[in-house]
C-alpha positions as CSV (number, residue, x, y, z in Angstrom):
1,X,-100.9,-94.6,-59.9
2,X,-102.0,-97.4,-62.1
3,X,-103.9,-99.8,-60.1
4,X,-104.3,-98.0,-57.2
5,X,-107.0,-99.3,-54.3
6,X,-110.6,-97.9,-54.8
7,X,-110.0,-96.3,-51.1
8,X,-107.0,-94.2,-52.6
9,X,-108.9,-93.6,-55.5
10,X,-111.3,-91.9,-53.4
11,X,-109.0,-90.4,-51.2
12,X,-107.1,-88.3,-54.0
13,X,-110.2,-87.7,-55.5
14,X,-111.6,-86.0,-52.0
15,X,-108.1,-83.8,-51.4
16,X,-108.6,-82.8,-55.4
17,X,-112.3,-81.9,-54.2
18,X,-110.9,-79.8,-51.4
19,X,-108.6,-77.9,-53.6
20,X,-111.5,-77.6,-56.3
21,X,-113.4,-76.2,-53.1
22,X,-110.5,-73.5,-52.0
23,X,-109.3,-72.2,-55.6
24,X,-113.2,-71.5,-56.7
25,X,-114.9,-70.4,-53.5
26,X,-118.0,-72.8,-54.0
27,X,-119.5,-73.7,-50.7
28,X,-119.9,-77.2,-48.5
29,X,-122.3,-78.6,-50.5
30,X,-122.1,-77.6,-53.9
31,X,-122.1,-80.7,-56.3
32,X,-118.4,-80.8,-57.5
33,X,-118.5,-81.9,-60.9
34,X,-119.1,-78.5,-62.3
35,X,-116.8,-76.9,-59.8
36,X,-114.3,-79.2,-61.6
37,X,-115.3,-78.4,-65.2
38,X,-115.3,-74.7,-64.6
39,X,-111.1,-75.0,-63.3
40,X,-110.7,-77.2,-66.7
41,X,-109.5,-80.3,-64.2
42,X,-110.0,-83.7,-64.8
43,X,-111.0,-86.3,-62.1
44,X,-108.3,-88.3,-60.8
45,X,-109.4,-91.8,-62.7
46,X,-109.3,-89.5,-66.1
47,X,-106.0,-87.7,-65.0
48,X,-104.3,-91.0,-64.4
49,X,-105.5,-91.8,-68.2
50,X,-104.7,-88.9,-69.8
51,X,-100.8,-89.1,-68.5
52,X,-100.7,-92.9,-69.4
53,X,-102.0,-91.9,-73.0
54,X,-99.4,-89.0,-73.5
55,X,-96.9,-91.6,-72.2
56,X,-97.7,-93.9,-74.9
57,X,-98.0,-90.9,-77.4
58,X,-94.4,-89.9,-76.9
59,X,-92.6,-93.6,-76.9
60,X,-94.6,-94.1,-80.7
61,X,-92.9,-90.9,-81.8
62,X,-89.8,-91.2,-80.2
63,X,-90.3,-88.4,-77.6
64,X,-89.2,-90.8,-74.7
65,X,-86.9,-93.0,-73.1
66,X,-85.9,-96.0,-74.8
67,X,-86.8,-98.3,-71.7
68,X,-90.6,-97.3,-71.8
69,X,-90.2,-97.2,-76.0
70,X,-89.8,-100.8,-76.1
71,X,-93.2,-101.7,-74.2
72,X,-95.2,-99.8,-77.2
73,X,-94.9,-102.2,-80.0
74,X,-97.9,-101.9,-82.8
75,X,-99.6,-104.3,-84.3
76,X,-98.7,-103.6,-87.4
77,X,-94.8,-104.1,-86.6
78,X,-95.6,-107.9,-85.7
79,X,-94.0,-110.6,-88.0
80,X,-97.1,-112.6,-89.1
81,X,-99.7,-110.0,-88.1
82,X,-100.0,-108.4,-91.6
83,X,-103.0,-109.3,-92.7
84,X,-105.2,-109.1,-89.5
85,X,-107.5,-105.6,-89.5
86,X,-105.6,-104.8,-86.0
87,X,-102.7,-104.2,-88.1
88,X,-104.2,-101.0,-89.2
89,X,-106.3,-100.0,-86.5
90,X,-102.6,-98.2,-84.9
91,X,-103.1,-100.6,-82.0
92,X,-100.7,-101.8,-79.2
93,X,-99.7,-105.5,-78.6
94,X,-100.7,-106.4,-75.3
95,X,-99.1,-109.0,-73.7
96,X,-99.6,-111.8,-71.4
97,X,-98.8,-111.4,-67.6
98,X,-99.4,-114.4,-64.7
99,X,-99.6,-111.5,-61.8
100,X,-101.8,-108.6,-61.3
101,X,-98.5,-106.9,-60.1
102,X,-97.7,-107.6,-63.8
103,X,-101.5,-105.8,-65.1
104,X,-100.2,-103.0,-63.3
105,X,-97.4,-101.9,-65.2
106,X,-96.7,-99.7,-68.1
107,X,-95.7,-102.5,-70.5
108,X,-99.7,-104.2,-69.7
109,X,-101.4,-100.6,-68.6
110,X,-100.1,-97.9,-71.5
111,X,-101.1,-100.2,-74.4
112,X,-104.7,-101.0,-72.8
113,X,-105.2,-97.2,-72.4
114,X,-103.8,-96.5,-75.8
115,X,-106.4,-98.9,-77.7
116,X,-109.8,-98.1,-75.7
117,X,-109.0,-94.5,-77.4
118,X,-111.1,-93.8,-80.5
119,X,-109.4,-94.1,-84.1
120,X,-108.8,-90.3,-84.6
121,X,-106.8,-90.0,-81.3
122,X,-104.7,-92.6,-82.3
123,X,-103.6,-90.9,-85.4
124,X,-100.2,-91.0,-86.2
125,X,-100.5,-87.7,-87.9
126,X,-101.2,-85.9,-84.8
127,X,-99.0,-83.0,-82.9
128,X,-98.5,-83.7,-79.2
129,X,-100.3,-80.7,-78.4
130,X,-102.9,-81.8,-80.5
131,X,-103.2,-84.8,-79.2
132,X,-103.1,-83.9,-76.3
133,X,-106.1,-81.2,-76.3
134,X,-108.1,-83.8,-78.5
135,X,-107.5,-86.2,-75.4
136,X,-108.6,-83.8,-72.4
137,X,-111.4,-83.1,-74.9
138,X,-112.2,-86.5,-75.5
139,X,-112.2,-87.5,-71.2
140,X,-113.8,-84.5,-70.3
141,X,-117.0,-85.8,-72.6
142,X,-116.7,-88.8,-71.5
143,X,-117.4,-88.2,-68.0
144,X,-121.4,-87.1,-69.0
């Protein structure tokens, strides 16, 4: 879903809209933002964001496969990086790609995602279920 057009976007926003509009009852033209808030559902953008960040939360404590664990390597865990403030900010290195194809994958997108989070999320000391209530949370309020 990561890098997705702006028309598909829209379009799975729209069919989320629709189901918003069938589970609660609300009419045509009622605004849909609350109509979302009140079924506890993200928008698509933030849902997309939310499963990339619980993604990256399980490779960093082991939770998933070894081929996605690979792609979340911390700063701190960098030969050389020591001494740099990034190395205890729990951030991800993100590296270099020539392609947007290459922008689009887990390796570039999970650790992007993973740093725009605030310092508290990325806790290391955090339950998943924590985290991730702390992270719906976090992307609900940051819709307003």
């Amino acid at each position: 879903m990561v890098g997705v057009t702006g028309q598909l976007l829209h379009t799975l926003q729209v069919i989320e809209n629709a189901a918003a509009h069938l589970v609660n009852g609300a009419t045509r033209y009622e605004h849909m933002t609350p109509v979302l808030r009140s079924l506890h559902w993200l928008p698509v953008r933030h849902q997309i964001m939310f499963k990339t960040a619980v993604t990256v939360y399980k490779c960093l404590h082991g939770l998933a496969p070894p081929y996605l664990t690979e792609y979340c390597m911390s700063t701190s865990c960098t030969a050389g990086r020591r001494h740099l403030r990034s190395a205890y900010t729990c951030q991800l290195i993100i590296p270099r790609t020539r392609t947007s194809y290459g922008d689009r994958s887990f390796a570039i997108h999970g650790p992007i995602v993973w740093n725009s989070l605030p310092h508290d999320l990325r806790s290391t000391d955090l339950s998943l279920a924590t985290f991730r209530n702390r992270l719906k949370t976090f992307l609900f309020d940051a819709d307003t």
